[in-house]
KOLMIMI-297320 format. One record per atom (N, C-alpha, C): residue number from 1; residue in three letters; chain; atom name; z, y, x. Coordinates in Angstrom, 3 decimals. Each point is the difference from the previous one (the first is absolute). Example, Ala and Ser with C-alpha at 12.3 -4.5 7.8 and 13.67 -1.06 7.14 Angstrom:
KOLMIMI-297320
@nr: 1&rest: ALA&kette: A&atom: N&up: 7.800&north: -5.690&east: 13.190
@nr: 1&rest: ALA&kette: A&atom: CA&up: 0.000&north: 1.190&east: -0.890
@nr: 1&rest: ALA&kette: A&atom: C&up: 0.000&north: 1.200&east: 0.900
@nr: 2&rest: SER&kette: A&atom: N&up: -0.720&north: 1.050&east: -0.350
@nr: 2&rest: SER&kette: A&atom: CA&up: 0.060&north: 1.190&east: 0.820
@nr: 2&rest: SER&kette: A&atom: C&up: 0.730&north: 1.090&east: -0.770
This chain:
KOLMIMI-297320
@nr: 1&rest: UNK&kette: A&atom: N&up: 36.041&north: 38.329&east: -17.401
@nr: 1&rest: UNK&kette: A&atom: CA&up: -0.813&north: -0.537&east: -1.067
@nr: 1&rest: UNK&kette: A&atom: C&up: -1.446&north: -0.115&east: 0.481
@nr: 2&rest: UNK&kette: A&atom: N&up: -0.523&north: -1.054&east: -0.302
@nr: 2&rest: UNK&kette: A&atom: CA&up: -1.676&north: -0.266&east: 0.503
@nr: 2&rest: UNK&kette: A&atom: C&up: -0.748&north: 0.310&east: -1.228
@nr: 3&rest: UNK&kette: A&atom: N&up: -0.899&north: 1.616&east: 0.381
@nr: 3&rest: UNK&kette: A&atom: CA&up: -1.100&north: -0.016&east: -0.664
@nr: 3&rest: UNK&kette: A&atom: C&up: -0.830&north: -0.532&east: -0.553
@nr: 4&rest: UNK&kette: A&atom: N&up: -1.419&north: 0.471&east: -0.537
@nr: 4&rest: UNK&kette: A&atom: CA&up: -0.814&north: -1.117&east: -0.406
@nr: 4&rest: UNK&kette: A&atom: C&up: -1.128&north: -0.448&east: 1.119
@nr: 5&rest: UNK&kette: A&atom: N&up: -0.193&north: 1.450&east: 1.096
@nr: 5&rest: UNK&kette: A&atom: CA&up: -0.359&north: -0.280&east: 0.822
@nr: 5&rest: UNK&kette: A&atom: C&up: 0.078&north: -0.963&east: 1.567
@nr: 6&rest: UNK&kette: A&atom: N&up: 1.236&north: -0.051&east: -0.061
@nr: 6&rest: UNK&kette: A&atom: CA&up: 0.620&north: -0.743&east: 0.940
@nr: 6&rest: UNK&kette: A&atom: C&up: -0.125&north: -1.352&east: -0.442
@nr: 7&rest: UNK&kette: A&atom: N&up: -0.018&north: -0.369&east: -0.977
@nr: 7&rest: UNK&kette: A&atom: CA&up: 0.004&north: -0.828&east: -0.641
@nr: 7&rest: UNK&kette: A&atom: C&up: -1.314&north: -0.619&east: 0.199
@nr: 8&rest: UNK&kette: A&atom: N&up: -1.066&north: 0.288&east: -0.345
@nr: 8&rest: UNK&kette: A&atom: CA&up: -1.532&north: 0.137&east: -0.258
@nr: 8&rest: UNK&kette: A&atom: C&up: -0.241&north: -0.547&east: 2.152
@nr: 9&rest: UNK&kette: A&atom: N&up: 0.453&north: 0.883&east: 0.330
@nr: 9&rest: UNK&kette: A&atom: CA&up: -0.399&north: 0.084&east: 1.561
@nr: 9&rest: UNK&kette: A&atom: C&up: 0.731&north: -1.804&east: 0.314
@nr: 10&rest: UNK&kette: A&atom: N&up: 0.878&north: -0.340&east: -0.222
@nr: 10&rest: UNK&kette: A&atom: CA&up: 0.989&north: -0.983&east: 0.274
@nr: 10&rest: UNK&kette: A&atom: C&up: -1.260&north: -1.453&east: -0.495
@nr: 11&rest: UNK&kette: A&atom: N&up: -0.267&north: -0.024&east: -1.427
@nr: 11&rest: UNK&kette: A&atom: CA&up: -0.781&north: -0.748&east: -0.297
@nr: 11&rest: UNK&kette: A&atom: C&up: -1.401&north: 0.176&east: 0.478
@nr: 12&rest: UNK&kette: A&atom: N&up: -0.196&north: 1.266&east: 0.743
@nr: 12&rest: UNK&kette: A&atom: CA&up: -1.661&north: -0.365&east: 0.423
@nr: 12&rest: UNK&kette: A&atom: C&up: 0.294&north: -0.782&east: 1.462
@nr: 13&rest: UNK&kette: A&atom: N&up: 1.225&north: 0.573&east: 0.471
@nr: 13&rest: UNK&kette: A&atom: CA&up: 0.155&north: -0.827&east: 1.096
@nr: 13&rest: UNK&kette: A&atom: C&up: -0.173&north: -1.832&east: 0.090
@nr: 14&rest: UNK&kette: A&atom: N&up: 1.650&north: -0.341&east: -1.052
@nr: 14&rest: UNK&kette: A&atom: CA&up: -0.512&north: -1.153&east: -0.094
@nr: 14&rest: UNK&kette: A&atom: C&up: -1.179&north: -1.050&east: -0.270
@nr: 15&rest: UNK&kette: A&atom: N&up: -0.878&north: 1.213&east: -0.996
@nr: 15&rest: UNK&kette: A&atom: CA&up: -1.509&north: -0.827&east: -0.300
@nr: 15&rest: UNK&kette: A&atom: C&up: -0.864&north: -0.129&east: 1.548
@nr: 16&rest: UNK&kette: A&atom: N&up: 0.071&north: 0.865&east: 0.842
@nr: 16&rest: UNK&kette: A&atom: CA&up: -0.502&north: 0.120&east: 1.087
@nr: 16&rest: UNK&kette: A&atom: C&up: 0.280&north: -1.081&east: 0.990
@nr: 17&rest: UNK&kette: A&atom: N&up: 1.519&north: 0.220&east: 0.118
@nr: 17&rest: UNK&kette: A&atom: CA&up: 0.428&north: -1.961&east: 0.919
@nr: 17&rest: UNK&kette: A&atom: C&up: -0.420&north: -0.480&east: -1.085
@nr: 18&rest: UNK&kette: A&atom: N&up: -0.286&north: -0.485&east: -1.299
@nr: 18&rest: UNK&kette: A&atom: CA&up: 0.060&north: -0.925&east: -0.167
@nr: 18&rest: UNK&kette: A&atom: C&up: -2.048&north: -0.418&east: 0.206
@nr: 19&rest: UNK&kette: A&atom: N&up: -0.361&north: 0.690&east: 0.010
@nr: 19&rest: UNK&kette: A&atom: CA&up: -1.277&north: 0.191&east: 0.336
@nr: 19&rest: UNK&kette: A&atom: C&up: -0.497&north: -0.627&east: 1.009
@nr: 20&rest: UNK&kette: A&atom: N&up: 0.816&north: 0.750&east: 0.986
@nr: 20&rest: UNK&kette: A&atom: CA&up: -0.321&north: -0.451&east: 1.201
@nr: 20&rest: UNK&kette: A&atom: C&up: 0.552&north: -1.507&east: 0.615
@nr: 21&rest: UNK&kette: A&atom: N&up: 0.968&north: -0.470&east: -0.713
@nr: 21&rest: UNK&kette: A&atom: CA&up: 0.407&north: -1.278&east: 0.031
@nr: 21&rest: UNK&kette: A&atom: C&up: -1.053&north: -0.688&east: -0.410
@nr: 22&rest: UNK&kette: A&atom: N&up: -0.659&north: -0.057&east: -1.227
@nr: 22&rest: UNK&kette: A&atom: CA&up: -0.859&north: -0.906&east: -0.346
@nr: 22&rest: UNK&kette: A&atom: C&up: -1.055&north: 0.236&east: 0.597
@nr: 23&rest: UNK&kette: A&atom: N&up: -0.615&north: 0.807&east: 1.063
@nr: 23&rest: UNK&kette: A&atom: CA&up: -1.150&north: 0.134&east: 0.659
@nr: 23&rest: UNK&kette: A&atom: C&up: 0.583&north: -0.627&east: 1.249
@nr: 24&rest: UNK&kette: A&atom: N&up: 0.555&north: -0.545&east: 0.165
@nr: 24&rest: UNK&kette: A&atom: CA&up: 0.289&north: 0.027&east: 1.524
@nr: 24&rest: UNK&kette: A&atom: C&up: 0.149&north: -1.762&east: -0.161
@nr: 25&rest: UNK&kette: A&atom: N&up: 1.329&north: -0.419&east: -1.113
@nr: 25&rest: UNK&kette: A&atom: CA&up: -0.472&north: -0.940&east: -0.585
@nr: 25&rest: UNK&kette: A&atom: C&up: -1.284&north: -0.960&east: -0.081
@nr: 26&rest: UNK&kette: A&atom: N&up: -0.909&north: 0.608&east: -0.563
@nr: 26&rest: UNK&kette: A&atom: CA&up: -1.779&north: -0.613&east: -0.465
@nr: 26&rest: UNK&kette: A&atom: C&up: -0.450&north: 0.132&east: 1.266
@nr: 27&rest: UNK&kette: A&atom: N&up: -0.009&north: 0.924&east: 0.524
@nr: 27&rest: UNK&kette: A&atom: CA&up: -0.587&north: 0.505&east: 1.577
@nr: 27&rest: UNK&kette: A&atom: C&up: 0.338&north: -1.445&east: 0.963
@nr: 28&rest: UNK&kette: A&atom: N&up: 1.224&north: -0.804&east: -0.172
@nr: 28&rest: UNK&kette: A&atom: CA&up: 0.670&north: -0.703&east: 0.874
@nr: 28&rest: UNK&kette: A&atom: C&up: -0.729&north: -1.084&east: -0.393
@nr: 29&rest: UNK&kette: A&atom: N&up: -0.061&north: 0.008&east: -1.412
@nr: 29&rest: UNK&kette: A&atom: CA&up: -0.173&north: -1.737&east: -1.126
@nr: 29&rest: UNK&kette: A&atom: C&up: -2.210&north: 0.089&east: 1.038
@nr: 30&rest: UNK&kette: A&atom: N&up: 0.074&north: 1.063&east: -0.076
@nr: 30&rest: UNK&kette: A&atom: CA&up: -1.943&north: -0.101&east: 0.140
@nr: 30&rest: UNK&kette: A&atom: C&up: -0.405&north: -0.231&east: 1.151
@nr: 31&rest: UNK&kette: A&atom: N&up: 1.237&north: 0.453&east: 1.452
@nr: 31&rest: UNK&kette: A&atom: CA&up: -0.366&north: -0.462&east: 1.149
@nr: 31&rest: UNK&kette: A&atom: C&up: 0.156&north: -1.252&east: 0.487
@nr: 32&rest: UNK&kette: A&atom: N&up: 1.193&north: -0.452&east: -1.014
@nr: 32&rest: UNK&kette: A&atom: CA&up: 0.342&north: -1.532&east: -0.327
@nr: 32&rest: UNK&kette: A&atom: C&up: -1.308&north: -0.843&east: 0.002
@nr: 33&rest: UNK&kette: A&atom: N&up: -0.617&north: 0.235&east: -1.746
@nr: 33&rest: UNK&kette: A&atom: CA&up: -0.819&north: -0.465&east: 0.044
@nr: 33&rest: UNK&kette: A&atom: C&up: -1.258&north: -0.129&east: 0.681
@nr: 34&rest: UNK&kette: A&atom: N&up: -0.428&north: 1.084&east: 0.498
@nr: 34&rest: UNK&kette: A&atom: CA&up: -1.584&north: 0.192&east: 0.765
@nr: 34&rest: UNK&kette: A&atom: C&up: 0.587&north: -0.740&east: 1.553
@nr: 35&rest: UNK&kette: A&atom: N&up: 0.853&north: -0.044&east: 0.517
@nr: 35&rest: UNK&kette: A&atom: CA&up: 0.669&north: -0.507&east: 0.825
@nr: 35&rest: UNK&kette: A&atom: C&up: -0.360&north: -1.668&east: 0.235
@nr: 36&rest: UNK&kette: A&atom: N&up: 0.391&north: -0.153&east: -1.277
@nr: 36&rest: UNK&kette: A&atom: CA&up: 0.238&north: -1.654&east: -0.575
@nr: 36&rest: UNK&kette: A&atom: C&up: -1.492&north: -0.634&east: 0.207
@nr: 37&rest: UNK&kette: A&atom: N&up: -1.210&north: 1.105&east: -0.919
@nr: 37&rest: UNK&kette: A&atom: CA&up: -0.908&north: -0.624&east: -0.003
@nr: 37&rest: UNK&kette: A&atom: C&up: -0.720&north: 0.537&east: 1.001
@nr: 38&rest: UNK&kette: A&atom: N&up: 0.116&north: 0.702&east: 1.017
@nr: 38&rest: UNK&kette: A&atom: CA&up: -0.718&north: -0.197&east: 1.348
@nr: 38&rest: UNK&kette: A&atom: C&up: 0.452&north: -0.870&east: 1.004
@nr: 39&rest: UNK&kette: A&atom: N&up: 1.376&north: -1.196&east: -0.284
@nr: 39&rest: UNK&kette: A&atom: CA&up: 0.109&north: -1.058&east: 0.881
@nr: 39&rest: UNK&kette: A&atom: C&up: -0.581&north: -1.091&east: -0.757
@nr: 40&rest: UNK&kette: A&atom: N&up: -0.253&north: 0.194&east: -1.342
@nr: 40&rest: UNK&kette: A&atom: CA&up: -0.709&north: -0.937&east: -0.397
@nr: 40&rest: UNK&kette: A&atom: C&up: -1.374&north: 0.199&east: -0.025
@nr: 41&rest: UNK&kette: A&atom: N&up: -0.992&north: 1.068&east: 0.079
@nr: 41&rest: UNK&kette: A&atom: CA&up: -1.227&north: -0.070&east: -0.019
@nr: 41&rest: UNK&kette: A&atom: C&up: -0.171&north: -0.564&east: 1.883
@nr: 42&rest: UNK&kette: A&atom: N&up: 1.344&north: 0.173&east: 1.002
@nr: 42&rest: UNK&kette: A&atom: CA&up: -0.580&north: 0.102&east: 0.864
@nr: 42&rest: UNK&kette: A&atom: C&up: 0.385&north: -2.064&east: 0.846
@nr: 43&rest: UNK&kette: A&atom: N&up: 0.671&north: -0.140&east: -0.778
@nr: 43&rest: UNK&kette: A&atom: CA&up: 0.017&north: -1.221&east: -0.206
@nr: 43&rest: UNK&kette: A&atom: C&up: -1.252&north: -1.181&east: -0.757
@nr: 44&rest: UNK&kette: A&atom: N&up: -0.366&north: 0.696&east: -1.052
@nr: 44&rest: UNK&kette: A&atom: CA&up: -1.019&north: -0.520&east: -0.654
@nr: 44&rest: UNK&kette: A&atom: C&up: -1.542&north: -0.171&east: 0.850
@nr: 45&rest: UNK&kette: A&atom: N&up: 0.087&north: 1.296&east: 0.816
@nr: 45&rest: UNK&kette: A&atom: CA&up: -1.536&north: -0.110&east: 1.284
@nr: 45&rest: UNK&kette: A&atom: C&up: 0.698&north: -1.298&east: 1.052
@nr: 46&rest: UNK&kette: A&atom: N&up: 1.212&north: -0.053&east: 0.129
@nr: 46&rest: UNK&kette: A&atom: CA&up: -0.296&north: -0.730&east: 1.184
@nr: 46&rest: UNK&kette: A&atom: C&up: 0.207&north: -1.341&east: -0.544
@nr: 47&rest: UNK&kette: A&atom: N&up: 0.499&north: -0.531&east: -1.249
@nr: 47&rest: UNK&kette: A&atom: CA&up: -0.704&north: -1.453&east: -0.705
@nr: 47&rest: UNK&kette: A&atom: C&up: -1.270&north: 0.160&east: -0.495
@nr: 48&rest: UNK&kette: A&atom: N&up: -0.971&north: 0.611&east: -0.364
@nr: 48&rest: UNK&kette: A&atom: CA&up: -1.001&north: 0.069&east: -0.490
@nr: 48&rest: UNK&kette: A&atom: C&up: -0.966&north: -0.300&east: 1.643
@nr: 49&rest: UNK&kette: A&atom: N&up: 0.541&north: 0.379&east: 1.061
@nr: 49&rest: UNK&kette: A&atom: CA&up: -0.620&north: -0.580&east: 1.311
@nr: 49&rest: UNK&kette: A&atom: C&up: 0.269&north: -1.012&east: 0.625
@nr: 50&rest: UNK&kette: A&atom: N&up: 1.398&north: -0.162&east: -0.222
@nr: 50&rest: UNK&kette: A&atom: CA&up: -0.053&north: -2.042&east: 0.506
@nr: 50&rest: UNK&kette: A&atom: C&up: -0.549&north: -0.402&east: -1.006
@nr: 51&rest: UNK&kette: A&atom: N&up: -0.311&north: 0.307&east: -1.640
@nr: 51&rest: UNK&kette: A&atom: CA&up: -1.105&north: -0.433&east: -0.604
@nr: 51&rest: UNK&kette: A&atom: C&up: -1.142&north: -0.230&east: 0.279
@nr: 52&rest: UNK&kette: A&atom: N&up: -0.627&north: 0.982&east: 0.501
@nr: 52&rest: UNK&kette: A&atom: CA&up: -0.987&north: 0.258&east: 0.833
@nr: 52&rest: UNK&kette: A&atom: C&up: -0.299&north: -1.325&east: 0.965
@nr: 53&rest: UNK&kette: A&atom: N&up: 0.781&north: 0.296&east: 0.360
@nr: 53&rest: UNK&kette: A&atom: CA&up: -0.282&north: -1.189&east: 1.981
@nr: 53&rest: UNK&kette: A&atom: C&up: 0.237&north: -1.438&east: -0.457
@nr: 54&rest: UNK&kette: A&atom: N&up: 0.771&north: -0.354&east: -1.442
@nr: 54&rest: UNK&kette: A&atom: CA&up: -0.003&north: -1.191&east: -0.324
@nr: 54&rest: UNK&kette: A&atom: C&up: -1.365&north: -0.584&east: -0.795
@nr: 55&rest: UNK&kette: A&atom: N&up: -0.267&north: 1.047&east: -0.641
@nr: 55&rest: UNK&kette: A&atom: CA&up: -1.399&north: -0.506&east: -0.983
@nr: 55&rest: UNK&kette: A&atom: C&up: -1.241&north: -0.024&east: 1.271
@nr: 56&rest: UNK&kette: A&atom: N&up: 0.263&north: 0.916&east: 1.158
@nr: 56&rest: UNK&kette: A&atom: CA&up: -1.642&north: -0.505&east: 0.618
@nr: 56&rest: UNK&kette: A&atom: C&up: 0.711&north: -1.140&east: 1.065
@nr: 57&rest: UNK&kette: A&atom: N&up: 1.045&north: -0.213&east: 0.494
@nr: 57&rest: UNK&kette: A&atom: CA&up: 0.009&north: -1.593&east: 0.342
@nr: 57&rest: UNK&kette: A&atom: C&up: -0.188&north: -1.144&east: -0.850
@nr: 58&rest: UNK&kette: A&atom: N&up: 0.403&north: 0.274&east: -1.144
@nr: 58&rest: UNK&kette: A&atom: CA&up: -0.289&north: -1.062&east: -1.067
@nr: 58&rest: UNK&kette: A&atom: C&up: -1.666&north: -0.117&east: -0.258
@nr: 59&rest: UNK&kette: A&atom: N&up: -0.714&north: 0.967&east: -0.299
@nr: 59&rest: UNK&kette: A&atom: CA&up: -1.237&north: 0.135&east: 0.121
@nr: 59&rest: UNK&kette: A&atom: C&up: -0.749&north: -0.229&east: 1.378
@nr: 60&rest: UNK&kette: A&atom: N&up: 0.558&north: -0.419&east: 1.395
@nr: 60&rest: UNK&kette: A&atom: CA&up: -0.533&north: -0.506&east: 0.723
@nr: 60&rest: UNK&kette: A&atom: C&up: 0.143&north: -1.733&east: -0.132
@nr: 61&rest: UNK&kette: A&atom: N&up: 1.520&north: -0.334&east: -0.441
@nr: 61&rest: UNK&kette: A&atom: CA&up: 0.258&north: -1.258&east: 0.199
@nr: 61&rest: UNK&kette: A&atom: C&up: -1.062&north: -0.673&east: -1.374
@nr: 62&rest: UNK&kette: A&atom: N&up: -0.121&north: 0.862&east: -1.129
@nr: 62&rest: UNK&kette: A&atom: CA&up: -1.314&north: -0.930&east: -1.124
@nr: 62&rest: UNK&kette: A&atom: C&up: -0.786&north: 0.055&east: 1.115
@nr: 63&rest: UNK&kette: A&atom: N&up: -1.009&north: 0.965&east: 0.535
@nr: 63&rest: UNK&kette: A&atom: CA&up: -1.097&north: -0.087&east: 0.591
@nr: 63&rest: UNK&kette: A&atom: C&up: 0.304&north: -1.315&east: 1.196
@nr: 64&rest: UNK&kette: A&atom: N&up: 0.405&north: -0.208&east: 0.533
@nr: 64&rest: UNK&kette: A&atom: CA&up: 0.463&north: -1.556&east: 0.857
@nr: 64&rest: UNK&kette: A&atom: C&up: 0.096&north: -0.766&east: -1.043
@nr: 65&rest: UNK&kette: A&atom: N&up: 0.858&north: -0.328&east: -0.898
@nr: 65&rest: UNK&kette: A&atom: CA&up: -0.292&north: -0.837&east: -0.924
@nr: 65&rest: UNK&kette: A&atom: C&up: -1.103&north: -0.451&east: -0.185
@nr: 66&rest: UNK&kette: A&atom: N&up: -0.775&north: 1.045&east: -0.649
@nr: 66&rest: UNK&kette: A&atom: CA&up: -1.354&north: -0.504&east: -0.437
@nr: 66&rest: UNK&kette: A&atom: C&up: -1.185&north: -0.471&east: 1.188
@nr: 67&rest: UNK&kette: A&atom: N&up: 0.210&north: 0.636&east: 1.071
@nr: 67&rest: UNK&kette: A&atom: CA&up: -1.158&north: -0.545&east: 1.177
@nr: 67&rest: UNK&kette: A&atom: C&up: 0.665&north: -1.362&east: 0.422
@nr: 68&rest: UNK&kette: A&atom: N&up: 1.037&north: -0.084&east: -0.200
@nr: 68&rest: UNK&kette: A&atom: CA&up: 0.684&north: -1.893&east: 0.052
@nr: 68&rest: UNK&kette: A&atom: C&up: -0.501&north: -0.994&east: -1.285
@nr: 69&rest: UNK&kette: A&atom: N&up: -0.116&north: 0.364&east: -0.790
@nr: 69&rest: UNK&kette: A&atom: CA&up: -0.453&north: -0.586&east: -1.202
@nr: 69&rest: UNK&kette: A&atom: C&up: -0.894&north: -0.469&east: -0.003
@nr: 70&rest: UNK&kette: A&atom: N&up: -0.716&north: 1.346&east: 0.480
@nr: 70&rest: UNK&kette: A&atom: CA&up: -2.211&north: -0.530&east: 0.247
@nr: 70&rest: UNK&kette: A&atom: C&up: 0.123&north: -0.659&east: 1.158
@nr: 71&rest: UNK&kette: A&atom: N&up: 0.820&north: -0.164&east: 1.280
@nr: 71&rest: UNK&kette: A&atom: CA&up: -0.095&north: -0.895&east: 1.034
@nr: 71&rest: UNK&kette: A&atom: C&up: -0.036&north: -1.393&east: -0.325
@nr: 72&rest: UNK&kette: A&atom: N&up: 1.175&north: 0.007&east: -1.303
@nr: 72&rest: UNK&kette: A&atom: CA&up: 0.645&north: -1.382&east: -0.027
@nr: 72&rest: UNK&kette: A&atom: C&up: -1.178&north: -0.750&east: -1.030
@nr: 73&rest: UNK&kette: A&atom: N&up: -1.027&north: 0.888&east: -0.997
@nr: 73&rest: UNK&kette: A&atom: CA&up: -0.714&north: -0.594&east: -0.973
@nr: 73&rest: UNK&kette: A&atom: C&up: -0.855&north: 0.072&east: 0.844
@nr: 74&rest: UNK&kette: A&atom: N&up: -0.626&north: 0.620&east: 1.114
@nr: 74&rest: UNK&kette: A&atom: CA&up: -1.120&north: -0.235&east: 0.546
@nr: 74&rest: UNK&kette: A&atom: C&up: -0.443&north: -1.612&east: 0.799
């Protein structure tokens, strides 16, 4: 026959796996995520720099533009 203690011990057990299931769980879901968004922050620097290198060629090709302009009205 199972006591009340045995009993008691049995359910602290299961609360315990079940405890530890859901920490291990979230633990997994969070490395997931921080994971996720450090290939995307680290993705995001390296378009934000061919950004970079496109806006100051573009900003060289106005500056030619415009010294052709004043050539051509001069």
């Amino acid at each position: 026959m199972v006591d009340c203690c045995e009993l008691a011990l049995h359910n602290a057990r299961l609360t315990l796996y079940i405890a530890l299931g859901a920490f291990v769980v979230i633990s997994l879901l969070l490395a997931m995520f921080f994971g996720y968004n450090l290939k995307l922050s680290a993705r995001t620097a390296s378009l934000e720099k061919k950004n970079g290198k496109e806006l100051a060629k573009l900003e060289q090709v106005e500056k030619r533009l415009v010294k052709l302009e004043k050539n051509n009205h001069a």
